[in-house]
Backbone as CSV, one residue per row, in Angstrom:
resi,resn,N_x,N_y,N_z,CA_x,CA_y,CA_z,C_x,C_y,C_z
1,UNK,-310.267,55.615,152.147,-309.087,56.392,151.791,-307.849,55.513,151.949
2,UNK,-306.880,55.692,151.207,-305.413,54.816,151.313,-304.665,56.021,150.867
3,UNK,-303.870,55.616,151.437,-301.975,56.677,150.592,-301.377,55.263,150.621
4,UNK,-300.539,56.100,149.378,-299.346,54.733,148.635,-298.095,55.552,148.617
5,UNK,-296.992,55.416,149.322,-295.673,55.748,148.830,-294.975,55.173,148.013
6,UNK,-295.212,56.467,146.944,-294.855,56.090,145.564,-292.743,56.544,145.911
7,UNK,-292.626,57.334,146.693,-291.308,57.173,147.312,-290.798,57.663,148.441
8,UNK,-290.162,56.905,149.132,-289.597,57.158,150.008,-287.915,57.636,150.709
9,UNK,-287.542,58.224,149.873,-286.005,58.219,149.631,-285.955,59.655,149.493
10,UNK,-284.403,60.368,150.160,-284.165,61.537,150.246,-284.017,61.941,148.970
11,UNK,-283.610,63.439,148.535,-282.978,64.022,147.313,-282.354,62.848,146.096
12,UNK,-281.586,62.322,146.814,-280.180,61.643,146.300,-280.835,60.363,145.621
13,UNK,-281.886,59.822,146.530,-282.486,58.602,145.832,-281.585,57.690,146.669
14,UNK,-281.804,56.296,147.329,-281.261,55.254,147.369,-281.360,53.700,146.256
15,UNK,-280.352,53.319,146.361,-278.818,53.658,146.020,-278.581,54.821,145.971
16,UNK,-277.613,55.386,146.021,-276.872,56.528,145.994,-275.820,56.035,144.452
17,UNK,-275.735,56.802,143.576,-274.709,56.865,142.478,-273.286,57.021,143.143
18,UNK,-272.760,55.842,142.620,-271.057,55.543,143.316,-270.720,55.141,144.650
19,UNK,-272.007,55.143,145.549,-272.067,54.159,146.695,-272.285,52.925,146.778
20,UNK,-271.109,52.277,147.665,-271.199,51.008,147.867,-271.331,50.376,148.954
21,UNK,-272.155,51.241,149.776,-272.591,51.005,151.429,-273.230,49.757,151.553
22,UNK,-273.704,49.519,152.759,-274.389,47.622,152.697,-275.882,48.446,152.700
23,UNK,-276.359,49.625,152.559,-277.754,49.799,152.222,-277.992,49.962,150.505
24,UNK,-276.740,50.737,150.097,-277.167,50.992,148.944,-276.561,49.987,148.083
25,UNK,-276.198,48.591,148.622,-275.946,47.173,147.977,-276.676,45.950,148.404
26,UNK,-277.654,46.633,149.174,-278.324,45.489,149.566,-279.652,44.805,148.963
27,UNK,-279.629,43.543,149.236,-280.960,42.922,148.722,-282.507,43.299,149.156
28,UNK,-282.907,43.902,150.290,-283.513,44.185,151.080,-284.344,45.532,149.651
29,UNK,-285.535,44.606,149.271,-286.267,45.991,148.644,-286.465,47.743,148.792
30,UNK,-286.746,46.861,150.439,-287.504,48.185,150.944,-285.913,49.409,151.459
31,UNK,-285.286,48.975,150.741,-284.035,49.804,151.306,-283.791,50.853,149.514
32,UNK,-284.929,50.212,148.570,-284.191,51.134,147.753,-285.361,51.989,147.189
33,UNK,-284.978,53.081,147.725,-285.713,54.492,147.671,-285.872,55.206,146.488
34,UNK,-286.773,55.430,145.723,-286.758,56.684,144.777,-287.331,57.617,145.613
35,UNK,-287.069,59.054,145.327,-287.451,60.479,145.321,-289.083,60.697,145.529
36,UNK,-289.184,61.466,146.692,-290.083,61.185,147.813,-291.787,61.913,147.027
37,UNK,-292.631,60.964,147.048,-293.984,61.305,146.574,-294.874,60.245,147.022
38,UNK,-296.483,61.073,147.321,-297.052,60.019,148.043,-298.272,59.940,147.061
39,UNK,-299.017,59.278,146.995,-300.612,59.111,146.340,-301.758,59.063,147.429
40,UNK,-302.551,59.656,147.244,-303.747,59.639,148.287,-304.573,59.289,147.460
41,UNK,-305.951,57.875,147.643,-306.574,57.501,146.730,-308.340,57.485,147.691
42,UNK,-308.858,58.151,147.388,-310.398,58.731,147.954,-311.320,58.636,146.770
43,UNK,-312.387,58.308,147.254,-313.948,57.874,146.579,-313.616,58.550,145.099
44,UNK,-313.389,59.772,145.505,-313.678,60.747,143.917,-312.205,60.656,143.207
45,UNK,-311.214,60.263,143.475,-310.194,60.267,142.629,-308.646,59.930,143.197
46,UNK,-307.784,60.363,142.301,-306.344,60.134,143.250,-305.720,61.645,143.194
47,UNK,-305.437,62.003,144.651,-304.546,62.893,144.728,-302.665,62.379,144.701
48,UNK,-301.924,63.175,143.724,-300.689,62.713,143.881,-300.336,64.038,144.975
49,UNK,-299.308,64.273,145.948,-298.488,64.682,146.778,-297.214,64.841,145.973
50,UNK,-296.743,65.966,145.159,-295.132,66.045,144.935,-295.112,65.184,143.442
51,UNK,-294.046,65.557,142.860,-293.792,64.995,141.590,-292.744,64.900,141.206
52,UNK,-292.340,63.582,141.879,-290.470,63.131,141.645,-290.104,62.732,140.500
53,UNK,-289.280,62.815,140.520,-288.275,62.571,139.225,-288.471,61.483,138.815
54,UNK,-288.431,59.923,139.247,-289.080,58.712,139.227,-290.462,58.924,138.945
55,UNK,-291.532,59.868,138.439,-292.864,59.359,139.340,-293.539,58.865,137.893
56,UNK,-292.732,59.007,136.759,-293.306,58.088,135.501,-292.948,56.378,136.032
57,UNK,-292.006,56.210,136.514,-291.762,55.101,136.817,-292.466,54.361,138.205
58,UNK,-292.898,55.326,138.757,-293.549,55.199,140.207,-294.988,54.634,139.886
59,UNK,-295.412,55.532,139.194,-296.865,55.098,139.261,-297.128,54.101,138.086
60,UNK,-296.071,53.670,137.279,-296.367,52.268,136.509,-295.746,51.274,137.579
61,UNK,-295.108,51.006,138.574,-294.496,50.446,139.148,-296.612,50.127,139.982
62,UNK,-296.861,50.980,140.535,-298.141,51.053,141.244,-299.088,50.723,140.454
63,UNK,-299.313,50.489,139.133,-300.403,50.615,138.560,-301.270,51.625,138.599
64,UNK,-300.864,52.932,138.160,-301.997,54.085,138.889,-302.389,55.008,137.981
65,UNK,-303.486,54.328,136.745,-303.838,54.864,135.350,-304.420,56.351,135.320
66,UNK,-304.364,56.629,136.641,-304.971,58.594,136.615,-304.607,59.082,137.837
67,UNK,-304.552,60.381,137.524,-304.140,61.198,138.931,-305.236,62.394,138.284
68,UNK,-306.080,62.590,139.771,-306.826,63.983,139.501,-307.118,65.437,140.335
69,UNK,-306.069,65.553,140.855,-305.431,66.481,141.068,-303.914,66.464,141.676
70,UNK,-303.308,67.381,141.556,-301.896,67.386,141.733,-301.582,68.556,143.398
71,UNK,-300.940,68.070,144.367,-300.529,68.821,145.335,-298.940,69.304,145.470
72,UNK,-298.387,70.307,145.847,-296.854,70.850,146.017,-296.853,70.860,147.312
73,UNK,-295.482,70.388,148.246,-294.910,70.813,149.446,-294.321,72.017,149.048
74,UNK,-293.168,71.733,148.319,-292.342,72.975,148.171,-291.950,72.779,146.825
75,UNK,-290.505,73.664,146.223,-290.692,73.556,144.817,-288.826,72.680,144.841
76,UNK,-288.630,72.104,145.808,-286.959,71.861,145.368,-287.114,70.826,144.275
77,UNK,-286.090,70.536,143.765,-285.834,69.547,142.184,-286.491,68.012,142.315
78,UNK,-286.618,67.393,143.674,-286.891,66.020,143.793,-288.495,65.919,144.258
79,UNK,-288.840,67.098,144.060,-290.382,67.121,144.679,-291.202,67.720,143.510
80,UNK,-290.640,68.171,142.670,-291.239,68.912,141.429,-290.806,68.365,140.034
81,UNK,-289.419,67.662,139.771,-288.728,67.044,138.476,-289.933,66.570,137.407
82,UNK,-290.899,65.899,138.424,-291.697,64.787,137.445,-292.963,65.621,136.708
83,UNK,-292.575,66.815,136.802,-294.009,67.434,136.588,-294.235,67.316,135.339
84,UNK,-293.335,67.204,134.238,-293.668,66.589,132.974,-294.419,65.544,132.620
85,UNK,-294.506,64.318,133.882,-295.365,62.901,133.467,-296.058,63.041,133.592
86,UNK,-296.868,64.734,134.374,-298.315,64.450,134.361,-299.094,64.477,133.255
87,UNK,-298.331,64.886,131.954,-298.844,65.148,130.838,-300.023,64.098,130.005
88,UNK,-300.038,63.269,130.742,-300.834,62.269,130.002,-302.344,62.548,130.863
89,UNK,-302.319,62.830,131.950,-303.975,62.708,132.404,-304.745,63.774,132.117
90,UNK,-304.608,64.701,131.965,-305.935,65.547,131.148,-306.234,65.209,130.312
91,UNK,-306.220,64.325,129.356,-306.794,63.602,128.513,-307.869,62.842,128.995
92,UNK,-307.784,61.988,130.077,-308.764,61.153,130.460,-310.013,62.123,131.657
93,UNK,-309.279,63.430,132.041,-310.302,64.144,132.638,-310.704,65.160,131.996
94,UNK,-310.108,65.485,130.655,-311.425,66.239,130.042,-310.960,67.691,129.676
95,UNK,-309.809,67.744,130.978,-309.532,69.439,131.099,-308.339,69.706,131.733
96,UNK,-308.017,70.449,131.788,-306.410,70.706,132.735,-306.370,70.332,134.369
97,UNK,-305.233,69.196,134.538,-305.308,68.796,135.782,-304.942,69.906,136.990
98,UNK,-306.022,69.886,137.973,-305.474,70.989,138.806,-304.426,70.556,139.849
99,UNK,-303.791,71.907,139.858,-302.635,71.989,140.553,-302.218,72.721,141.430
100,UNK,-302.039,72.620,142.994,-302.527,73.492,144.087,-301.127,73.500,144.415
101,UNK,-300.689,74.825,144.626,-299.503,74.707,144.826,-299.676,76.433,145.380
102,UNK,-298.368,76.986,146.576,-298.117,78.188,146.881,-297.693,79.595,145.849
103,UNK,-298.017,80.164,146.165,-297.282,81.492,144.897,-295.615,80.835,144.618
104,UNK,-295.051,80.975,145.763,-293.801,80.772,145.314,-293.260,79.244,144.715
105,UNK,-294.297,78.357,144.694,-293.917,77.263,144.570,-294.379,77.528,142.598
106,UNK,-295.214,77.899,142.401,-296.208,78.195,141.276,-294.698,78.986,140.798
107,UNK,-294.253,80.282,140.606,-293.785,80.830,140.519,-292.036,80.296,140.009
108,UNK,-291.887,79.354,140.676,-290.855,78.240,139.978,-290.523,77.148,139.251
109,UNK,-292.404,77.107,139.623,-292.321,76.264,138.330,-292.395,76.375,136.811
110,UNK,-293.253,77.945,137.272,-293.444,78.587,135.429,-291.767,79.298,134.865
111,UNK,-290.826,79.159,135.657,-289.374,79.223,135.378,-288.411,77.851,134.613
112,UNK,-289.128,76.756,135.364,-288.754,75.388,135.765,-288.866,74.977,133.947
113,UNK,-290.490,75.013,133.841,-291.434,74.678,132.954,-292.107,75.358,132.179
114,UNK,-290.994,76.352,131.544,-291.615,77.302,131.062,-292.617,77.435,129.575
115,UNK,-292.043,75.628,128.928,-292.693,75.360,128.116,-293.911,75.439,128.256
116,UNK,-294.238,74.738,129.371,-295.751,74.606,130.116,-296.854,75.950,129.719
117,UNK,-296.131,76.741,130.357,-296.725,78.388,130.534,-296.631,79.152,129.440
118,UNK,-296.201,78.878,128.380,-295.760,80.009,127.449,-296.897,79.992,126.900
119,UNK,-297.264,81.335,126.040,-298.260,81.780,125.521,-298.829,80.751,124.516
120,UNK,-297.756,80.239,123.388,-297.905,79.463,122.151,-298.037,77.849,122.499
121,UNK,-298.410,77.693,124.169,-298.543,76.129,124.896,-299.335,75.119,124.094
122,UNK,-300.922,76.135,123.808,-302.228,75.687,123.400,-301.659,75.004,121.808
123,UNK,-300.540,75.732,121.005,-300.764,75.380,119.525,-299.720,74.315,118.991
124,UNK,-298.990,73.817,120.598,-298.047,72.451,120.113,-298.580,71.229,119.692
125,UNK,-298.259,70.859,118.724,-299.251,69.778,118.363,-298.967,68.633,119.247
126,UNK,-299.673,67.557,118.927,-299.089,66.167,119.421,-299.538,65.688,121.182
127,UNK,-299.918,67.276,121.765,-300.401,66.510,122.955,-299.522,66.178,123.931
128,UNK,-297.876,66.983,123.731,-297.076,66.418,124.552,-296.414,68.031,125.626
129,UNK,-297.654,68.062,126.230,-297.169,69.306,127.033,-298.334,69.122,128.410
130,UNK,-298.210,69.047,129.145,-299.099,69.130,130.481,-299.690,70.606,130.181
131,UNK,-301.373,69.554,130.663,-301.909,71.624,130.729,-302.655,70.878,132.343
132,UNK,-302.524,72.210,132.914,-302.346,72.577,134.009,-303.228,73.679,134.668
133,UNK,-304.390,73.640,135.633,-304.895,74.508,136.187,-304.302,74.947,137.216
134,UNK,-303.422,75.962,137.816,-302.777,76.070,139.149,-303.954,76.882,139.857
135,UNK,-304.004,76.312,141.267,-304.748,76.973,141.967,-303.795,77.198,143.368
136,UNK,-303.838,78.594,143.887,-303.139,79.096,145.053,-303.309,78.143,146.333
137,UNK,-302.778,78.224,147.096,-302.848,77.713,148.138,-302.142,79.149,149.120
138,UNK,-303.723,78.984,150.237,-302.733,79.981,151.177,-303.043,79.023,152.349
139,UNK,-301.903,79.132,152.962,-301.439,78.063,154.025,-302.129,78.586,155.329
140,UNK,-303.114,79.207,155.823,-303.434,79.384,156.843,-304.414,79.020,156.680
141,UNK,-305.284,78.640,156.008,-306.887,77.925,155.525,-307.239,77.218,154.613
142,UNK,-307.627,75.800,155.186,-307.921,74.830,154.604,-308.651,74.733,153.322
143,UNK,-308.567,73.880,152.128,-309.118,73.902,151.002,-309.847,72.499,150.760
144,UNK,-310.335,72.370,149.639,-310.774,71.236,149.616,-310.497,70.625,147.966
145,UNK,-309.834,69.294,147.937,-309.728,68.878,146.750,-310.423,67.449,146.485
146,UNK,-311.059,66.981,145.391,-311.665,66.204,144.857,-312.801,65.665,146.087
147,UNK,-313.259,66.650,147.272,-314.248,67.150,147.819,-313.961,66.609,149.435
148,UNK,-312.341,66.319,149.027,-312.171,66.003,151.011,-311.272,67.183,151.390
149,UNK,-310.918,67.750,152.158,-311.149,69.253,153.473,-309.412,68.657,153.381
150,UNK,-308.577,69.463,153.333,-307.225,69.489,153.309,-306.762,70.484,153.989
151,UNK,-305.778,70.119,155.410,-305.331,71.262,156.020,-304.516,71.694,155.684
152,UNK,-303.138,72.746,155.152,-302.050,73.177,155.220,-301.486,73.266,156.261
153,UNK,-300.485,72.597,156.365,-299.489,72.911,157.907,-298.268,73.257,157.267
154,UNK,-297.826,74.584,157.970,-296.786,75.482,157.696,-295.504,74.724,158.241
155,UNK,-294.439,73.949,157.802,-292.873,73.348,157.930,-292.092,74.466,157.666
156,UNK,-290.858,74.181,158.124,-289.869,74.811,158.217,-288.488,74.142,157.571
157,UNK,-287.989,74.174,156.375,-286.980,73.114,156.098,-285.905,73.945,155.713
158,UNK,-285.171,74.385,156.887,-283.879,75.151,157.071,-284.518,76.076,156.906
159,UNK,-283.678,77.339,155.709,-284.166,78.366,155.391,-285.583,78.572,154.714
160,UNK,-286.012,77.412,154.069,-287.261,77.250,153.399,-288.846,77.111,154.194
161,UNK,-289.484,77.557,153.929,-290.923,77.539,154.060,-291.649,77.119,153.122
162,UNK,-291.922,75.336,153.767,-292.937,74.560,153.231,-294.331,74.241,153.684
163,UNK,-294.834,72.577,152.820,-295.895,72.701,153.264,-296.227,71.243,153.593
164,UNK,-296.824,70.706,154.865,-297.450,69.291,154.675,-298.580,69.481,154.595
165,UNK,-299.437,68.650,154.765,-301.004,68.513,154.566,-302.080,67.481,155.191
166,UNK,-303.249,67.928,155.949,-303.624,66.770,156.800,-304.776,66.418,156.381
167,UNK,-305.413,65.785,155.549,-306.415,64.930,155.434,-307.050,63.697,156.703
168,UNK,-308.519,64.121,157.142,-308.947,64.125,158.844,-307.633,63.684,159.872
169,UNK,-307.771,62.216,159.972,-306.668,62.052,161.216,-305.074,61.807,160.632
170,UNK,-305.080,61.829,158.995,-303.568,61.681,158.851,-302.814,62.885,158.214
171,UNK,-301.667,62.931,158.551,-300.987,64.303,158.056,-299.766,63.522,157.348
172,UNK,-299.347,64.272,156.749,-297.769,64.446,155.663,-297.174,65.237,155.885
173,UNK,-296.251,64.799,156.530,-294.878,66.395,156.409,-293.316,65.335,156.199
174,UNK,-293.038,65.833,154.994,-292.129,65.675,154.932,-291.000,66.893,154.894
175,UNK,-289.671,66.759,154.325,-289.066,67.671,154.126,-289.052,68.921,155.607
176,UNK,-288.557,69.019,156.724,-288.823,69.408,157.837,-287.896,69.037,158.841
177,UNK,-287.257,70.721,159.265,-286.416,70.501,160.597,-287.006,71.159,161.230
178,UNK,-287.961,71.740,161.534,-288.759,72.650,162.651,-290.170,72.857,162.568
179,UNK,-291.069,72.462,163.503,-292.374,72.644,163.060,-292.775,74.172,164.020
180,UNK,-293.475,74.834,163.952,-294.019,75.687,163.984,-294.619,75.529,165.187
181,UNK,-295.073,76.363,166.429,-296.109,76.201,167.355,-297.430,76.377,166.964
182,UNK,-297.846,76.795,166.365,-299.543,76.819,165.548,-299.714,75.238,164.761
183,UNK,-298.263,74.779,163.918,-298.372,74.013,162.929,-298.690,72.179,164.055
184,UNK,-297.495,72.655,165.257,-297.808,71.520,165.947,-299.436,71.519,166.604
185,UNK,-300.281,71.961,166.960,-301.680,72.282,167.671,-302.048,71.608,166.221
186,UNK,-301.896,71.911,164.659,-302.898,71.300,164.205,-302.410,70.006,163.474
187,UNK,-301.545,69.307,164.594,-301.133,67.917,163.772,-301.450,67.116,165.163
188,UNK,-302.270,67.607,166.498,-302.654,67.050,167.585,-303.811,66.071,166.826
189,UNK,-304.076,64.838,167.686,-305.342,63.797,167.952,-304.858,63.263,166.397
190,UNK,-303.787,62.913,165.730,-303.670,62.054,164.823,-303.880,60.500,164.814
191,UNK,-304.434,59.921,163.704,-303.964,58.238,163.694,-302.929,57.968,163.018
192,UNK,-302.874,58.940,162.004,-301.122,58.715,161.326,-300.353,60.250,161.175
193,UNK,-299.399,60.145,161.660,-298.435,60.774,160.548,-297.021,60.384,160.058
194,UNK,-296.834,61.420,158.953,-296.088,60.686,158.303,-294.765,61.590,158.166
195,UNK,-293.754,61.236,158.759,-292.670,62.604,158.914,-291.441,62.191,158.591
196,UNK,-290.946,63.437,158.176,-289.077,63.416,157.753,-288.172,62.863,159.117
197,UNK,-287.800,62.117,158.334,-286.630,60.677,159.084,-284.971,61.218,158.247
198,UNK,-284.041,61.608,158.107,-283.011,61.846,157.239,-282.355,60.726,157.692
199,UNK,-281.896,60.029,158.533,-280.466,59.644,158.965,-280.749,59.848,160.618
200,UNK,-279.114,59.067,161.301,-279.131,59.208,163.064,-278.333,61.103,162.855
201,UNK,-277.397,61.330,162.162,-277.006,62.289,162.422,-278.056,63.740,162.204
202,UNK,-277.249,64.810,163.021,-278.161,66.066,162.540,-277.839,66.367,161.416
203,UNK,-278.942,67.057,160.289,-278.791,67.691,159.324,-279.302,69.215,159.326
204,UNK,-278.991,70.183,158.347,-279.528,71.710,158.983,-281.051,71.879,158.395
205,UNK,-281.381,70.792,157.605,-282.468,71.155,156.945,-283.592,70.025,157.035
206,UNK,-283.310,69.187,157.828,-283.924,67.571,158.087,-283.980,67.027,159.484
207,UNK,-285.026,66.848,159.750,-285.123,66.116,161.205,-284.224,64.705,161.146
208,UNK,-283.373,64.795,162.265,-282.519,63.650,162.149,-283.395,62.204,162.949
209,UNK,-283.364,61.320,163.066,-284.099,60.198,163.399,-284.697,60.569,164.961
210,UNK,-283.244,61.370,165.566,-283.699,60.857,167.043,-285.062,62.475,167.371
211,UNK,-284.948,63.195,166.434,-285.583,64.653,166.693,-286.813,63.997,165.928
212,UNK,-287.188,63.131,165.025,-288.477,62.591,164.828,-288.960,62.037,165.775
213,UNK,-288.311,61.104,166.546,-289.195,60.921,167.538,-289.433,61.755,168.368
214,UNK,-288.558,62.484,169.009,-288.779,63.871,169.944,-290.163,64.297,169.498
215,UNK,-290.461,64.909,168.033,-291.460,64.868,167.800,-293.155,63.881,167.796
216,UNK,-292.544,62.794,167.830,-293.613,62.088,168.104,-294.071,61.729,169.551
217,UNK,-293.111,61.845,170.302,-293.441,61.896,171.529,-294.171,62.940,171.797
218,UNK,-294.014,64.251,171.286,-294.913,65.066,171.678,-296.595,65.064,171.391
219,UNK,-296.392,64.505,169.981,-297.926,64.232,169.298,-298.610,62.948,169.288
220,UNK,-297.993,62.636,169.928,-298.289,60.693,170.628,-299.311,60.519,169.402
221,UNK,-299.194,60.412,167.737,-300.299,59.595,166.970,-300.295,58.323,167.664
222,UNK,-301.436,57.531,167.265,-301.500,56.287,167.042,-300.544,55.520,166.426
223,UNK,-300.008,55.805,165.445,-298.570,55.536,164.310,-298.345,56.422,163.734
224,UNK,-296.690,56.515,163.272,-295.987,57.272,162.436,-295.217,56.528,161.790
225,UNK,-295.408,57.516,160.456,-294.215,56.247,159.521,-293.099,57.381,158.949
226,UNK,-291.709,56.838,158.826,-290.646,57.645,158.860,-290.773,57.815,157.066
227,UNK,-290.279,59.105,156.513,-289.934,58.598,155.417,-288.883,60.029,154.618
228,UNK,-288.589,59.929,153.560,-287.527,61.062,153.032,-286.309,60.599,153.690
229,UNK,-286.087,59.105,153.390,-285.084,58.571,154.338,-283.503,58.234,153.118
230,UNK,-282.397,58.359,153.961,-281.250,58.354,153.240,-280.651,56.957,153.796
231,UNK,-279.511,56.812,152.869,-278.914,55.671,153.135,-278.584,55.314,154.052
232,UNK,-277.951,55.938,155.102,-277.225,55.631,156.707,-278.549,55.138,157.105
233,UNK,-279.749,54.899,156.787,-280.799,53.854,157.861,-280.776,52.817,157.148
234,UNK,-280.703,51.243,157.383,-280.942,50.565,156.926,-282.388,50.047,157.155
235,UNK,-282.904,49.113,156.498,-284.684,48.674,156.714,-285.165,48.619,157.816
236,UNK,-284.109,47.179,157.862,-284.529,46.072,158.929,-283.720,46.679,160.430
237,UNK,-282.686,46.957,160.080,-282.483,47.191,161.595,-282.722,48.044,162.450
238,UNK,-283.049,49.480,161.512,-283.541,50.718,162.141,-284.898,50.267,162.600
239,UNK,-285.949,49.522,162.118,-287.411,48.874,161.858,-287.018,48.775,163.792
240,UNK,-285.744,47.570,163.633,-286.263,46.675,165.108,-285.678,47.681,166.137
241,UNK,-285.162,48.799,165.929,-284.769,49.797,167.088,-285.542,50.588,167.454
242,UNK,-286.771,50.927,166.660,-287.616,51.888,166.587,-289.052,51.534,167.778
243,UNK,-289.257,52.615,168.708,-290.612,52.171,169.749,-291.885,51.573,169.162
244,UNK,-292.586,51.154,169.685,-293.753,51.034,169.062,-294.403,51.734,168.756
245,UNK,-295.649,51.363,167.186,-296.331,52.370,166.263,-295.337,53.002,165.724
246,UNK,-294.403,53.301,165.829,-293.055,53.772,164.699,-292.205,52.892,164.152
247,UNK,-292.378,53.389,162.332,-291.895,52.588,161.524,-290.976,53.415,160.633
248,UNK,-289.826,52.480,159.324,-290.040,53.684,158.629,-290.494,53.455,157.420
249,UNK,-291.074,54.040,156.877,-292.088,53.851,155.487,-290.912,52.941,154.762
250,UNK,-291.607,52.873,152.964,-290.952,52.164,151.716,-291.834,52.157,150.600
251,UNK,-291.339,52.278,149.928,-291.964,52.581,148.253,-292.435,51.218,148.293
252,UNK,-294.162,51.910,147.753,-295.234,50.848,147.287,-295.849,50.693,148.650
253,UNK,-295.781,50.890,150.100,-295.870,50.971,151.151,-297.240,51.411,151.047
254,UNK,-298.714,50.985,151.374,-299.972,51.431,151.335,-300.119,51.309,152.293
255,UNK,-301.349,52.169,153.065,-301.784,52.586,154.358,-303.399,53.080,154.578
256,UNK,-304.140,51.921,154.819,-305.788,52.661,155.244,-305.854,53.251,155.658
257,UNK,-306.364,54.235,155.433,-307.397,55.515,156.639,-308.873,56.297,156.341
258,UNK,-309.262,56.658,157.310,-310.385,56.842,157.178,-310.816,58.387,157.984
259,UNK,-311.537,59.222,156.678,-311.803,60.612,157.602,-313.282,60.391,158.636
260,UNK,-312.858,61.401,159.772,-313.842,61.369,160.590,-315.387,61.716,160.081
């Protein structure tokens, strides 16, 4: 098993449009962020995580000629934008790529994408419309996609109710200022996770740097890698302030793991 962060960058994307900070002018690759999506790549296929706005550009950047099934955290604009590029892989699988996503996440997207959903979808010619199997996700019991056991862990991002996801010892949560007491018990005995980093300051809807670690201190993984990160962190220097086994992620950033 590997995950690839296809991005690591808040809403806004680093660079930031009309910023001229020394992160969002700097030479330093790993400082420039597209809109946050991860790839999980297992025996039977690739799961993508989220579908950023970049992620036509993401996954030619990666080389990553199929995705076979599609996962949702939540439905905001930088986690869902790209859902149009998936349009090219049901072709190579045969049938509509599935797509696991919550009622309410489902529910915004057939608003979002309504081309997608409309009755007369099947009779556009040309092949240029994503078809799409959505399958529910209920967040209190685990599912299984392209035949590995996926947990739902219930986040909290401000007013919103999202979702990360733990495949055996590694989890994903991004997007997250509060985890849950049930949600923390099932992100215990990790080798990775992978959590929302915003910035040093507090935000109302984002774990600020120093409340990620708070959190990791509690769940002592083996490693954590920061990511959904904004401009106020720079690479290198946040890198050398950070304890050990804590990092913060970067687009193209790959990571072994292995289920129990």
């Amino acid at each position: 098993m590997k995950l690839i962060f296809l991005g690591s960058g808040t809403s806004s994307g680093v660079p930031v449009v009309g910023c001229h900070c020394t992160v969002c002018t700097s030479s330093d690759a790993r400082n420039n962020r597209t809109r946050p999506s991860v790839l999980v790549q297992t025996g039977s296929g690739n799961i993508l995580i989220d579908a950023s706005p970049e992620l036509r550009l993401q996954l030619l950047r990666e080389r990553i000629d199929r995705v076979d099934a599609l996962l949702f955290t939540h439905y905001h604009a930088d986690h869902i934008f790209g859902l149009d590029d998936v349009r090219v892989f049901h072709h190579a699988l045969g049938r509509p790529l599935p797509v696991y996503a919550e009622r309410a996440v489902q529910d915004v997207l057939r608003r979002s994408f309504s081309y997608v959903f409309d009755k007369w979808a099947d009779q556009v010619p040309g092949g240029g419309i994503p078809k799409l199997d959505l399958r529910t996700i209920d967040a209190r019991r685990p599912f299984e996609v392209l035949g590995v056991r996926c947990v739902p862990i219930r986040l909290l991002h401000g007013r919103f109710r999202v979702l990360g996801f733990r495949f055996g010892n590694l989890a994903y949560c991004t997007d997250v200022n509060r985890i849950p007491k049930r949600s923390m018990r099932l992100l215990q005995g990790l080798d990775v996770l992978i959590l929302d980093a915003l910035r040093d300051r507090p935000h109302p809807t984002h774990f600020s740097l120093d409340e990620s670690l708070e959190v990791v201190a509690q769940l002592r993984p083996r490693r954590c890698l920061l990511t959904h990160i904004a401009h106020e962190l720079d690479h290198a220097t946040t890198n050398a302030a950070l304890p050990p086994g804590v990092e913060l992620a970067y687009d193209g950033l790959g990571i072994d793991f292995a289920l129990p």
